[in-house]
PyMOL Python script that loads the backbone (N, CA, C, O; Angstrom):
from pymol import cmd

cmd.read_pdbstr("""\
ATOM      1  N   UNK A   1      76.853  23.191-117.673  1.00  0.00           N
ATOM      2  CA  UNK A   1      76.825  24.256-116.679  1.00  0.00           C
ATOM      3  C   UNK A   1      75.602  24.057-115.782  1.00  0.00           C
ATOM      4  O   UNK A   1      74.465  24.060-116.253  1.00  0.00           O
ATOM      5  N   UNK A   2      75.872  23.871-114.397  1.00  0.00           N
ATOM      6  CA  UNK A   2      74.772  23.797-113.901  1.00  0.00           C
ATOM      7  C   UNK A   2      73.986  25.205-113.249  1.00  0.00           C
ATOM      8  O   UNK A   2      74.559  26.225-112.866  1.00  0.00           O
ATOM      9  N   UNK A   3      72.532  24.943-113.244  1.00  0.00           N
ATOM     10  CA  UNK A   3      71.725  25.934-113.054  1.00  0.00           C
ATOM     11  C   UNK A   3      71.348  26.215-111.533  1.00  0.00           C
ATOM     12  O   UNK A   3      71.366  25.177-110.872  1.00  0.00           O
ATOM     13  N   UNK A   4      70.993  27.416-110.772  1.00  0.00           N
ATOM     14  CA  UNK A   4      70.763  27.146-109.567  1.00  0.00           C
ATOM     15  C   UNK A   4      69.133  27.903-109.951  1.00  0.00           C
ATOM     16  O   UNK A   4      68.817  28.771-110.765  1.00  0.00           O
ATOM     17  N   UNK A   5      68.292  27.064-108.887  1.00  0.00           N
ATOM     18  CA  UNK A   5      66.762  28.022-108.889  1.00  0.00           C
ATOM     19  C   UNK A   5      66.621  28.420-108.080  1.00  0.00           C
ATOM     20  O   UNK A   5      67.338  28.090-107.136  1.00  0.00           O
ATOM     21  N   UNK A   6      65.679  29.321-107.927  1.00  0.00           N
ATOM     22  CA  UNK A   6      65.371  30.113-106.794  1.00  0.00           C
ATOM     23  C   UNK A   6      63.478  30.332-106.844  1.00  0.00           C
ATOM     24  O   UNK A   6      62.861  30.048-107.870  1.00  0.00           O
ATOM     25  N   UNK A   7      63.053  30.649-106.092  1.00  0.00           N
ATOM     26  CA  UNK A   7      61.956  30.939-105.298  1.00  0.00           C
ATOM     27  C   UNK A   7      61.698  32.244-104.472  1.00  0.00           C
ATOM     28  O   UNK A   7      61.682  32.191-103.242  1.00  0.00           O
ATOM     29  N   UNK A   8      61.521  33.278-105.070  1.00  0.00           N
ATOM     30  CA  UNK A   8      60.991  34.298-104.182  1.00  0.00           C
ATOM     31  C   UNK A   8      59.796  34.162-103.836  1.00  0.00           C
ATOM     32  O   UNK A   8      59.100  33.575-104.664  1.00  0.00           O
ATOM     33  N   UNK A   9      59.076  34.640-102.487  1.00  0.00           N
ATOM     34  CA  UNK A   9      57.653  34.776-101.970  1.00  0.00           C
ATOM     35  C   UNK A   9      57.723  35.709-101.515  1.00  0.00           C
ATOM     36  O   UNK A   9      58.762  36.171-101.044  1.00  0.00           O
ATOM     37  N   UNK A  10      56.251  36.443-101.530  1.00  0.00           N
ATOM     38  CA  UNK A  10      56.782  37.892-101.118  1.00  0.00           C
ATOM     39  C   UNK A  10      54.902  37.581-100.383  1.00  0.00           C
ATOM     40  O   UNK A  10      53.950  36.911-100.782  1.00  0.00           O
ATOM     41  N   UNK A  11      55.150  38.536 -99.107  1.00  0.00           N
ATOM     42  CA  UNK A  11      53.792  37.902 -98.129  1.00  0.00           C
ATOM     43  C   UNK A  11      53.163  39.290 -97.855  1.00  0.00           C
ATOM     44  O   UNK A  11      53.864  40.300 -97.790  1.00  0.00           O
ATOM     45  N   UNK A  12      51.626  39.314 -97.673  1.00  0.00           N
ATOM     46  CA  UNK A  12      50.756  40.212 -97.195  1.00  0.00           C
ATOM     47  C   UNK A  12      51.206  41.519 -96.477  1.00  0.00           C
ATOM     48  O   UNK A  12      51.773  41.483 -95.385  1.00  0.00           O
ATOM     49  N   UNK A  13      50.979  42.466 -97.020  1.00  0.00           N
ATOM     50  CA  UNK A  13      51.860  43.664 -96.302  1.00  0.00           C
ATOM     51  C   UNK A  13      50.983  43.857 -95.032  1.00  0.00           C
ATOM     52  O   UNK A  13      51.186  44.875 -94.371  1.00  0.00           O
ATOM     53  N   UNK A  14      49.944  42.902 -94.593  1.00  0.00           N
ATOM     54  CA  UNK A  14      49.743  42.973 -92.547  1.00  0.00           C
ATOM     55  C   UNK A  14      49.874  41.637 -92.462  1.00  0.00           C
ATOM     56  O   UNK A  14      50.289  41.593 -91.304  1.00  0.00           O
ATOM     57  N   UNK A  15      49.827  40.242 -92.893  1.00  0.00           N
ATOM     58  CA  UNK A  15      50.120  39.090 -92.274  1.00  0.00           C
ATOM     59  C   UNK A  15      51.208  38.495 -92.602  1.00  0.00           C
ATOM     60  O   UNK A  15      51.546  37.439 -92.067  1.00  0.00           O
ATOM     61  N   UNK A  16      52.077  39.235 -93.754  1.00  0.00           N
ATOM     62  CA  UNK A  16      53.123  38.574 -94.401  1.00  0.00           C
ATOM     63  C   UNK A  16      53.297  36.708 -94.693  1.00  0.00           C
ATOM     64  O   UNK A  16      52.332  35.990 -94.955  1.00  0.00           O
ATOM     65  N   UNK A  17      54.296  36.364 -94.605  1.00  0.00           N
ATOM     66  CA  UNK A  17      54.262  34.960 -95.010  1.00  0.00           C
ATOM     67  C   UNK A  17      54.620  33.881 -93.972  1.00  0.00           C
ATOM     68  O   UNK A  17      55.618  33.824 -93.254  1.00  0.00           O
ATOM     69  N   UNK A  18      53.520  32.994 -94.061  1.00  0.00           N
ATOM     70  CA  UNK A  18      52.716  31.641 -93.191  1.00  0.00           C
ATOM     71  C   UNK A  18      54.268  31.464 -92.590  1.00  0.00           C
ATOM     72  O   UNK A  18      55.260  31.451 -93.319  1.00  0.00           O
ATOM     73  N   UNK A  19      54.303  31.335 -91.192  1.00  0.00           N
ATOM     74  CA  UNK A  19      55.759  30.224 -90.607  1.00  0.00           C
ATOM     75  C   UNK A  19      56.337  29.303 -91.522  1.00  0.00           C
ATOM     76  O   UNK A  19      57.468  29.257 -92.005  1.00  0.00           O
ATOM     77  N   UNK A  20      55.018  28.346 -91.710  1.00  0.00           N
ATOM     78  CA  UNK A  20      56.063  27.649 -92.534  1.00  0.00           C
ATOM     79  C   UNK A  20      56.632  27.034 -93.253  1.00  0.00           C
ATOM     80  O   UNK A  20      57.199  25.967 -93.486  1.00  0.00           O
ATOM     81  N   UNK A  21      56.093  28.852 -93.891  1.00  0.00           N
ATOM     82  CA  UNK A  21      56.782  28.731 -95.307  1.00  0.00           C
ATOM     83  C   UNK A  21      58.283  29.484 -95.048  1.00  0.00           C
ATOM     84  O   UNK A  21      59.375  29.125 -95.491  1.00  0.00           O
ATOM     85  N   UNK A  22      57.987  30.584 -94.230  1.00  0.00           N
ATOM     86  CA  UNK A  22      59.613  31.169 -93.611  1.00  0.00           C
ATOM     87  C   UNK A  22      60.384  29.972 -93.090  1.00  0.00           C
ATOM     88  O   UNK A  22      61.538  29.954 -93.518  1.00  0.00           O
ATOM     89  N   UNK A  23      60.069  28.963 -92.282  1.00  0.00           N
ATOM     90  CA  UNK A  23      60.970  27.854 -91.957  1.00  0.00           C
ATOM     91  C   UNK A  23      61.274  27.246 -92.772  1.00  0.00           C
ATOM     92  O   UNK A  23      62.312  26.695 -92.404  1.00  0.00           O
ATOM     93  N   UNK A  24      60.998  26.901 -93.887  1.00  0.00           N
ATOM     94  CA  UNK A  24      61.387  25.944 -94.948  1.00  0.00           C
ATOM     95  C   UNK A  24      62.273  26.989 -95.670  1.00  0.00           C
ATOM     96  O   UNK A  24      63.201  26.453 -96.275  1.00  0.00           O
ATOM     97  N   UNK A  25      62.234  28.305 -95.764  1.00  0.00           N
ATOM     98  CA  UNK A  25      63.510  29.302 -96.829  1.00  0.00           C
ATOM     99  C   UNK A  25      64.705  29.016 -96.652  1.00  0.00           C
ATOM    100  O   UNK A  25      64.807  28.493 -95.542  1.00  0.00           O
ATOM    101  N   UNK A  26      65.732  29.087 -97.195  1.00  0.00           N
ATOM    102  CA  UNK A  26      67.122  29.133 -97.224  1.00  0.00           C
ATOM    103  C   UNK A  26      67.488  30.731 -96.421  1.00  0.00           C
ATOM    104  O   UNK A  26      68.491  30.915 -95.732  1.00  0.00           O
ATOM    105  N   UNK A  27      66.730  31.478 -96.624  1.00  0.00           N
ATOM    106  CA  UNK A  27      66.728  32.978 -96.213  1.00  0.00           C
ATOM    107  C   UNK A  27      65.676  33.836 -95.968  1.00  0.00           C
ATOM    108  O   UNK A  27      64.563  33.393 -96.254  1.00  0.00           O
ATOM    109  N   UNK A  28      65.739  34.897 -95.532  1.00  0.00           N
ATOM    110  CA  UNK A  28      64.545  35.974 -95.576  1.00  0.00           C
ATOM    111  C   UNK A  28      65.504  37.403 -96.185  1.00  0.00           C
ATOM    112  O   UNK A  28      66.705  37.672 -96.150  1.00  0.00           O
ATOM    113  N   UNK A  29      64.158  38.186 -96.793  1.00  0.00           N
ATOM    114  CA  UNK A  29      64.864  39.303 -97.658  1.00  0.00           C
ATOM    115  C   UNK A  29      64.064  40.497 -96.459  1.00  0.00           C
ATOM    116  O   UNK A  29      62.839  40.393 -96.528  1.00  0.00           O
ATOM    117  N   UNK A  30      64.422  41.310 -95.669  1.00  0.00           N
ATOM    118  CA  UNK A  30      63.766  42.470 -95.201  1.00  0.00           C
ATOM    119  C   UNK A  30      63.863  43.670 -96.196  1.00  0.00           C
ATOM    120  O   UNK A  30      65.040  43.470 -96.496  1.00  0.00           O
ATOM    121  N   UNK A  31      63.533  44.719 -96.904  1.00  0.00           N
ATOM    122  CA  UNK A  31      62.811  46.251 -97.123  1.00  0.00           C
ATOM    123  C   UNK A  31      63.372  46.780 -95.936  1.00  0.00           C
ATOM    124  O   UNK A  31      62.942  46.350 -94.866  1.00  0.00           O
ATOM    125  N   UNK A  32      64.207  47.587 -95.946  1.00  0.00           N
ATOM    126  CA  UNK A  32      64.144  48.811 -94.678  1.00  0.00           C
ATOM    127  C   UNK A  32      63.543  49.683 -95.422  1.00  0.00           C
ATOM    128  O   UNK A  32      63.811  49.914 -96.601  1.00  0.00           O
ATOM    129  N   UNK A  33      62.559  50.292 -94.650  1.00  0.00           N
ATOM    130  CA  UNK A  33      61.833  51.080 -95.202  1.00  0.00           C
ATOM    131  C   UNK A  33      61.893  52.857 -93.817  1.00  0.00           C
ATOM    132  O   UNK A  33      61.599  52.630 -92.643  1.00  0.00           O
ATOM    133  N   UNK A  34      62.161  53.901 -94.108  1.00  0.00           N
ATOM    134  CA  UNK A  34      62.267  54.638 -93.079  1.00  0.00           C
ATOM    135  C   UNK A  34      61.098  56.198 -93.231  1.00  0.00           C
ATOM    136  O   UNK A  34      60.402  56.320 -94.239  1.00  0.00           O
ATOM    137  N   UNK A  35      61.068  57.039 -92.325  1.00  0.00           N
ATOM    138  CA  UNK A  35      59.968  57.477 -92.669  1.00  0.00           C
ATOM    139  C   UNK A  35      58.372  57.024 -91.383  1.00  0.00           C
ATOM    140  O   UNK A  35      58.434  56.531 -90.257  1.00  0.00           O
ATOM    141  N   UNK A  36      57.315  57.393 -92.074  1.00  0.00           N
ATOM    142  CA  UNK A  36      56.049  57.099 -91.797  1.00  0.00           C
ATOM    143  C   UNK A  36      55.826  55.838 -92.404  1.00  0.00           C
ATOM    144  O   UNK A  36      55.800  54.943 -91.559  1.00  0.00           O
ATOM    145  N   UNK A  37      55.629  55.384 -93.753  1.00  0.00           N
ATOM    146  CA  UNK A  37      55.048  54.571 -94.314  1.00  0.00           C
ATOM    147  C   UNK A  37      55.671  53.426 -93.487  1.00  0.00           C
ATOM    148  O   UNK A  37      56.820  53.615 -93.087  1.00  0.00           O
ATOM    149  N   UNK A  38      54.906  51.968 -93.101  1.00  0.00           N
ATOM    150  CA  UNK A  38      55.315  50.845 -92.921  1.00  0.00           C
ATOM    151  C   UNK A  38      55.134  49.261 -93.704  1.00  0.00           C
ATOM    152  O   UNK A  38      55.012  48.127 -93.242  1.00  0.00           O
ATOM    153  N   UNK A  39      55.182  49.800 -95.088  1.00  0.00           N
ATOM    154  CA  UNK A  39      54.929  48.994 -96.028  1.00  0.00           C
ATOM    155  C   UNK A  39      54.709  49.107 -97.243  1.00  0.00           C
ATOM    156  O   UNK A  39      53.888  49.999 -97.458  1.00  0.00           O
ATOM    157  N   UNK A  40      55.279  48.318 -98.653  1.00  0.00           N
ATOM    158  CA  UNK A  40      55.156  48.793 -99.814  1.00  0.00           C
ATOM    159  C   UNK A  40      54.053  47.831-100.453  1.00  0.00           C
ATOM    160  O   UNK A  40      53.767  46.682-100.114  1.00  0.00           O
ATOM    161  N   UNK A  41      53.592  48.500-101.322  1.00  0.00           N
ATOM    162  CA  UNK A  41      53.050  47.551-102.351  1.00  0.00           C
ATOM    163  C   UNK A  41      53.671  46.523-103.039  1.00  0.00           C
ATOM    164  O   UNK A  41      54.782  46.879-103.431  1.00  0.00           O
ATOM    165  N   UNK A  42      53.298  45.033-103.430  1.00  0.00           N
ATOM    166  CA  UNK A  42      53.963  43.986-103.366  1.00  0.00           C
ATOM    167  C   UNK A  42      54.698  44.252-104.822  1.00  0.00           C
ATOM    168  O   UNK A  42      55.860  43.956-105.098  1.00  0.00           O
ATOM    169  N   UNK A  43      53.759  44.866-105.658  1.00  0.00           N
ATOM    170  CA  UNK A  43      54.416  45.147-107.282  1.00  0.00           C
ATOM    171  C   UNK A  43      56.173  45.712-106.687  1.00  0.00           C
ATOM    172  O   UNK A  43      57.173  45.011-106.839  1.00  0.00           O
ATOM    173  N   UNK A  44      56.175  46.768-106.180  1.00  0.00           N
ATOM    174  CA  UNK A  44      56.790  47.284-105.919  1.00  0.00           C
ATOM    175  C   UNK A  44      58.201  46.761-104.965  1.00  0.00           C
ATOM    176  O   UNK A  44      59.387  47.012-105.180  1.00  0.00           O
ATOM    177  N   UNK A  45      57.738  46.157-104.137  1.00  0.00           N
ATOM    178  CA  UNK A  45      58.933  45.178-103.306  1.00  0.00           C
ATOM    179  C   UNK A  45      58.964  44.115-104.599  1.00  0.00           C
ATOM    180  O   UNK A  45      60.146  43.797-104.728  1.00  0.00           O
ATOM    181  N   UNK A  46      58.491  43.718-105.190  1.00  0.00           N
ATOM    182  CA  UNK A  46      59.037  42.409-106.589  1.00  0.00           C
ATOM    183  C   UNK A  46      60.245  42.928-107.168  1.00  0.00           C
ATOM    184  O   UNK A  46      61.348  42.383-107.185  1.00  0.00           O
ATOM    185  N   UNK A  47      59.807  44.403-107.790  1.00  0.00           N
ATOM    186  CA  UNK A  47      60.424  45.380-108.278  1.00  0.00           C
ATOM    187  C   UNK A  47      61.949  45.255-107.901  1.00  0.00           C
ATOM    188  O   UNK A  47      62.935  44.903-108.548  1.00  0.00           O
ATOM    189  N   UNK A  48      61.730  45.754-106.382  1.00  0.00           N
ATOM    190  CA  UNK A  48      63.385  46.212-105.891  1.00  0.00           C
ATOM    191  C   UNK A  48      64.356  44.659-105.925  1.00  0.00           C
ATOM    192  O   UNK A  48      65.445  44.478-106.470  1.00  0.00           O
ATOM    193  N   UNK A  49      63.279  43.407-104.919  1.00  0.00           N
ATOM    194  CA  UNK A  49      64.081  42.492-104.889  1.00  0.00           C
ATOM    195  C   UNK A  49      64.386  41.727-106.004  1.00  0.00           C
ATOM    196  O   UNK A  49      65.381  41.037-105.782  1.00  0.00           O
ATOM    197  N   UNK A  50      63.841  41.544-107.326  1.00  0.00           N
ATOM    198  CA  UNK A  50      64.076  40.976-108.498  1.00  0.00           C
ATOM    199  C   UNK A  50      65.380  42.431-109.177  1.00  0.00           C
ATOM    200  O   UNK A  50      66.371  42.032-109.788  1.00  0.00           O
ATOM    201  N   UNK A  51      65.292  43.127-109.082  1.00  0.00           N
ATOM    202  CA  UNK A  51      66.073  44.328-109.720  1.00  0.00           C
ATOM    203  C   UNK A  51      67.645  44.134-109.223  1.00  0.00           C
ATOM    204  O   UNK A  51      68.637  44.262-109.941  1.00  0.00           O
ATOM    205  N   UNK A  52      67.611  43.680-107.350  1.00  0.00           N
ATOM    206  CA  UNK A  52      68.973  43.898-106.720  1.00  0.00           C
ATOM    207  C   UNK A  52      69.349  42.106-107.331  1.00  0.00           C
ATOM    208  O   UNK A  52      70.449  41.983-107.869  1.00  0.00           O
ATOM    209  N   UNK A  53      68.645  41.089-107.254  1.00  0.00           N
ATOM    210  CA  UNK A  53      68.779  39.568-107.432  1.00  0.00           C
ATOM    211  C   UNK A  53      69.709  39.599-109.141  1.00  0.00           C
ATOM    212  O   UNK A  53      70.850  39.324-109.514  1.00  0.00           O
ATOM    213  N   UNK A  54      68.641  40.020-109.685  1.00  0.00           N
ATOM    214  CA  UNK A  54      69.119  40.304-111.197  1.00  0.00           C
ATOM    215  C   UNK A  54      70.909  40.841-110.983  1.00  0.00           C
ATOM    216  O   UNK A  54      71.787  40.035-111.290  1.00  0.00           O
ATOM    217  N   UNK A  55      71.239  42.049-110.518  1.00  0.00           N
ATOM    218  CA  UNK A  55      72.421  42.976-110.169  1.00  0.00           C
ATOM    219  C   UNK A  55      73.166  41.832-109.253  1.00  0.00           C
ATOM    220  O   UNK A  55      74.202  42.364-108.856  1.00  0.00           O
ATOM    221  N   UNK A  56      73.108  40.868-108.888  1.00  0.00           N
ATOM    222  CA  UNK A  56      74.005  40.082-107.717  1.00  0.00           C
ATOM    223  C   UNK A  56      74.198  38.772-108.705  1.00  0.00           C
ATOM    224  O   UNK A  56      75.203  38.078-108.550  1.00  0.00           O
ATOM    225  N   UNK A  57      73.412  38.502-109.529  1.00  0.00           N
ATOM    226  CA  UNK A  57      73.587  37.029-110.104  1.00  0.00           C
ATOM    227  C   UNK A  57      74.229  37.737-111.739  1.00  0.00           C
ATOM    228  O   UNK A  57      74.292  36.929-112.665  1.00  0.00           O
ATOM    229  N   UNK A  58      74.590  38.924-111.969  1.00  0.00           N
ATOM    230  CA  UNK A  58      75.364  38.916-112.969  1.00  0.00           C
ATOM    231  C   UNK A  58      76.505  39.324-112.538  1.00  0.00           C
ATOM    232  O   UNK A  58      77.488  38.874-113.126  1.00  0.00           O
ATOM    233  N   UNK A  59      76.686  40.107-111.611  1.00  0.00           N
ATOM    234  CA  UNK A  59      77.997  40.168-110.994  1.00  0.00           C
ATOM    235  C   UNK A  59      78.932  38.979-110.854  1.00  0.00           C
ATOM    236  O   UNK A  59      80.145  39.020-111.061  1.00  0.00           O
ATOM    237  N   UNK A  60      78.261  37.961-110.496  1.00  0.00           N
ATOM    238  CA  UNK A  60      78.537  36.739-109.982  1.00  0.00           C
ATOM    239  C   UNK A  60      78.845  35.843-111.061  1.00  0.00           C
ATOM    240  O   UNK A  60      79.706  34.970-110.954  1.00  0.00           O
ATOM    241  N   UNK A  61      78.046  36.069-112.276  1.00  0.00           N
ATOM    242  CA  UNK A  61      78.260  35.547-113.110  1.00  0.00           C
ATOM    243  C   UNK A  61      79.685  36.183-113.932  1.00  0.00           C
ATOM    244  O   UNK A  61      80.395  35.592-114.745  1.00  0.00           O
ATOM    245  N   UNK A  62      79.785  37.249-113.535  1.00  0.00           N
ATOM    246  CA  UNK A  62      81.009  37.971-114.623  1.00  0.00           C
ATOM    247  C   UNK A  62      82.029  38.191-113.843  1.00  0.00           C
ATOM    248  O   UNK A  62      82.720  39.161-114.155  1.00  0.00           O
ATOM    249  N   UNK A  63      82.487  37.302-112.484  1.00  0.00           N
ATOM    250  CA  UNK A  63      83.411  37.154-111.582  1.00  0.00           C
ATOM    251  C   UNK A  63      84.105  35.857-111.636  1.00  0.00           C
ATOM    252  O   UNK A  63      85.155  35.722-111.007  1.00  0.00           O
ATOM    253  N   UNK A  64      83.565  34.792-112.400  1.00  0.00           N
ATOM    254  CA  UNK A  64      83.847  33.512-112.503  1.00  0.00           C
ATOM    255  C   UNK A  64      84.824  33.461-113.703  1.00  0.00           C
ATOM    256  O   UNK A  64      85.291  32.384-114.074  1.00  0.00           O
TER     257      UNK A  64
END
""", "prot")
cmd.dss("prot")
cmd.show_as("cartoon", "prot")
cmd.util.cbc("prot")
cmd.orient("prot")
């Protein structure tokens, strides 16, 4: 069975992440975030995007 890897980076909530390292991704993940606040703490964006990644790669896995 082959394995796929992945690489999340998650960048500075005022300089976010270097060009290019965004040019070399397969993708970018945006946070809509609405409200006042314009940015989360990085614990916290790990949180959501490892939580929804986790929820999409077992789906995926239990669709095959």
């Amino acid at each position: 069975k082959a394995h796929t890897q992945y690489a999340v980076i998650f960048g500075n909530e005022v300089k976010g992440v270097a060009q290019e390292v965004v040019s070399l991704s397969d993708g970018v993940i945006e946070i809509p975030q609405y409200g006042t606040k314009h940015s989360l703490n990085v614990s916290v964006s790990a949180g959501i995007v490892i939580w929804e990644m986790t929820k999409l790669l077992k789906d995926l896995a239990n669709n095959k």
